[in-house]
N, C-alpha and C positions, 0 to 999 in steps of 0.2 A: 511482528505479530503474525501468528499461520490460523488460517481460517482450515475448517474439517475437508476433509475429503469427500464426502458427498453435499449433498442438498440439505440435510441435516447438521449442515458441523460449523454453518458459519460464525466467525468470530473467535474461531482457536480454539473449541474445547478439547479436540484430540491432539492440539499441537504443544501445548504449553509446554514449558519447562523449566524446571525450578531450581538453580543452581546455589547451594548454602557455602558460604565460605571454608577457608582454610584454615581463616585464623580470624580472631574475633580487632575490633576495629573499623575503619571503613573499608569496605569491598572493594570502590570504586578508584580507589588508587592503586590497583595492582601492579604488580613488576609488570616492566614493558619491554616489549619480544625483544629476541635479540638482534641486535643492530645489522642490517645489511646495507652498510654507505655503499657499496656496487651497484647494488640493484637500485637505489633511491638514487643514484648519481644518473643510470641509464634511462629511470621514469624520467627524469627532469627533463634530459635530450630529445627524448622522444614525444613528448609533452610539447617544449618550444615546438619542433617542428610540427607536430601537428595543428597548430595554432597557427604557425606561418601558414601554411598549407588552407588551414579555411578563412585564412584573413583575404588572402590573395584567391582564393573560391569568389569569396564575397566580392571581393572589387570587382571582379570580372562577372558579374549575374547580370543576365540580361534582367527582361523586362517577367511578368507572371504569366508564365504559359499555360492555362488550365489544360488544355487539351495533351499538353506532355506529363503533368506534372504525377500522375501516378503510373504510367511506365515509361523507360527509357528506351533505347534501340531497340528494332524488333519487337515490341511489344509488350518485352521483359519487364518485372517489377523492377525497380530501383533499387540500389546497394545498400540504400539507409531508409526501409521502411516505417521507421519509427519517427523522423525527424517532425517538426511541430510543422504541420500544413497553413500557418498563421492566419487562420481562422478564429474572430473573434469570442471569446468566453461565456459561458451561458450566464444570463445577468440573472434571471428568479432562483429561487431556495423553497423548499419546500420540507416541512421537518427540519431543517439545517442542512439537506444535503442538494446540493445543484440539482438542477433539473429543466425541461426545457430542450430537450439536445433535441437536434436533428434528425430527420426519417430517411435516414441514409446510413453507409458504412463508418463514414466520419463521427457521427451521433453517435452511432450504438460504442463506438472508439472509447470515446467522452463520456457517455454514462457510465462502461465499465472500470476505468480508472476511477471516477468520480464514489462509483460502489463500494469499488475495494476499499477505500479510505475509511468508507462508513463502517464497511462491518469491522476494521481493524480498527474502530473506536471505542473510548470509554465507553458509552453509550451502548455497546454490546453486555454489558455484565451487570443493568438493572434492568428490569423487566418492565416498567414504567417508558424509557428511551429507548429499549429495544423495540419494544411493540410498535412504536413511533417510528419508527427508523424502515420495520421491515413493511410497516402502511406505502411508503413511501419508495420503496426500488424493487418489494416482491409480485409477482404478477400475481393478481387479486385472487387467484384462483390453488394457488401455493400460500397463501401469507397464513391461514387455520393450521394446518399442519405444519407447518415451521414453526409457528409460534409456541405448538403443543411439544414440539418435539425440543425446543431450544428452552423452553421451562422446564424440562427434564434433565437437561444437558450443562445448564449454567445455576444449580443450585446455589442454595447458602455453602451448605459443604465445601463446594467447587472452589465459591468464592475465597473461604478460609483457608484454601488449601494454595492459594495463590497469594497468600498474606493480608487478604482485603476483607472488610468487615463481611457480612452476612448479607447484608443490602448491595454488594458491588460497591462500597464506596472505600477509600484510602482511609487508614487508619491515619490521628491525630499525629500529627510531626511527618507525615510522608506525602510524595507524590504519585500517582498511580500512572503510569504511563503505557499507552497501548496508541500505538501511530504504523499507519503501514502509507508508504510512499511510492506511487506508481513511477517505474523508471521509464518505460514503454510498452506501446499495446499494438498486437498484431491481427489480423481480421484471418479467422482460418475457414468460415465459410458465411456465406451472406443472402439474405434475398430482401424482399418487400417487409419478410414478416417476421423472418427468423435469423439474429446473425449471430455466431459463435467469436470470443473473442478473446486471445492470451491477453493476461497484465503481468508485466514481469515488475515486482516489487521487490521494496527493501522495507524492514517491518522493526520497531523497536517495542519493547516489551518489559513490566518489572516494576518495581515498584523503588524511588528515590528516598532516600532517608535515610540518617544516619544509623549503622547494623541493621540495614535490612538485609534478611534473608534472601533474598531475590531481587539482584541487584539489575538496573536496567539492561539485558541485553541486544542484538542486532541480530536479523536472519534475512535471510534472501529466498524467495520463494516465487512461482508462477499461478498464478488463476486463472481457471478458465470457466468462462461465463457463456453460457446459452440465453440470450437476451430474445423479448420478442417483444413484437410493436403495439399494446394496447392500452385501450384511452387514451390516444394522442401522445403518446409516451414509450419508452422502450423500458421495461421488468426485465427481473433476474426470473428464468425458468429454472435452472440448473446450474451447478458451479461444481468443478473439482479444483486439488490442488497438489502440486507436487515441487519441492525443493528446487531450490537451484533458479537460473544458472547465479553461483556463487565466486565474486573473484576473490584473490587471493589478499587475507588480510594486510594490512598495512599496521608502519611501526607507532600508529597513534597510542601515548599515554591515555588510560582512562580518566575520564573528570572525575572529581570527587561529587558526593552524593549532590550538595550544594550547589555546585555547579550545573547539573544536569537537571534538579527540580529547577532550579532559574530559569534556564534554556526551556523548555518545556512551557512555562508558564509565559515565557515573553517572546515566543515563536508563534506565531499563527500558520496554520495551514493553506492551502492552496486549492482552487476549483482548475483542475485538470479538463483542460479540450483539446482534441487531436489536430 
């Protein structure tokens, strides 16, 4: 799922993409790449070993050092800034989406993961759930004009043109899927009031059902979030977005449509904390 590129675009309206088949049937079983047994033999070696490698990390971890624990030698940040700080999970919800994070770097981490999920939700494409949604993570002073600008942006039109009724809802026989997955979040500036902050996501998108036009796809994408601390809480001030970083696909078969509306439906998602 790709949210807009400005403060205007959350939720993918400029990102979408709509892929129609080749040949009529289901999509979702498409030919699968061609085979590189080399490289899937060299991921596997390298895989074991890095797995030996943090198994034997772990056995050998001291005790919790906070006062090392965000830079190493010299002062230096840490080689793996993303790793889970094992800080426990915000327990309240609010609208449906986490809430509660902390008045620090770590918090404002945790909100914008927890954010990106929101806008890369179904809950973006009715107007009813979005207004809901943006009460809830836009800073009070933004939520009027996003609201106005995102009811121009996510039409009925819009909606049909993504295969989905006119209310944002999935047509009969399908599943509408819109899921965006924070992989890691990086703090690229901070204070008391104001902290800026990437989310490197993986985003699926499409609509499941047999001959759908717009078969669930995958993108990789980064957001970046201008958060700031008010009402005891941390808001989205600003956000952009830009592609990548994207690894190199794998020889995974795609599920069939059945498959994927299942997955979907018997999956829950996750409250992300840094």
């Amino acid at each position: 799922m790709s949210l807009g590129d400005d403060q205007e675009g959350y939720g993918g309206a400029g990102q979408t993409r709509t892929r129609y088949p080749d040949r009529p049937g289901d999509v979702y079983g498409g030919a699968r790449r061609s085979p590189r047994s080399s490289s899937r033999s060299l991921v596997t070696v390298v895989g074991v070993i890095v797995l030996l490698i943090a198994a034997i990390a772990f056995a050998n971890r001291g005790g919790d050092d906070s006062s090392s624990s965000a830079k190493g030698a010299g002062g230096q940040p840490k080689a793996t800034p993303t790793s889970a700080s094992g800080a426990t999970p915000v327990q309240s919800r609010t609208g449906g989406v986490p809430t509660g994070f902390a008045h620090d770097a770590q918090g404002a981490q945790s909100a914008a993961a927890n954010y990106a999920v929101a806008l890369g939700s179904t809950d973006m494409f009715a107007k009813t759930t979005r207004d809901t949604l943006l009460q809830t993570i836009i800073s009070p002073s933004r939520v009027a004009g996003l609201e106005a600008a995102l009811d121009k942006a996510y039409t009925p039109e819009f909606n049909e043109a993504l295969g989905l009724n006119r209310d944002g809802s999935a047509p009969a026989g399908y599943t509408f899927v819109s899921r965006t997955s924070p992989i890691g979040t990086k703090v690229t500036q901070t204070s008391a009031a104001v902290t800026t902050v990437d989310v490197w996501c993986g985003g699926l998108l499409g609509l499941a059902g047999e001959n759908s036009t717009n078969p669930v796809t995958s993108s990789w994408f980064t957001i970046t979030m201008k958060l700031e601390w008010t009402s005891n809480s941390w808001k989205i001030v600003t956000h952009s977005q830009k592609d990548g970083p994207s690894p190199v696909p794998g020889d995974d078969k795609a599920s069939s449509a059945d498959e994927m509306a299942k997955a979907v439906e018997e999956y829950g998602g996750f409250t992300y904390a840094r």
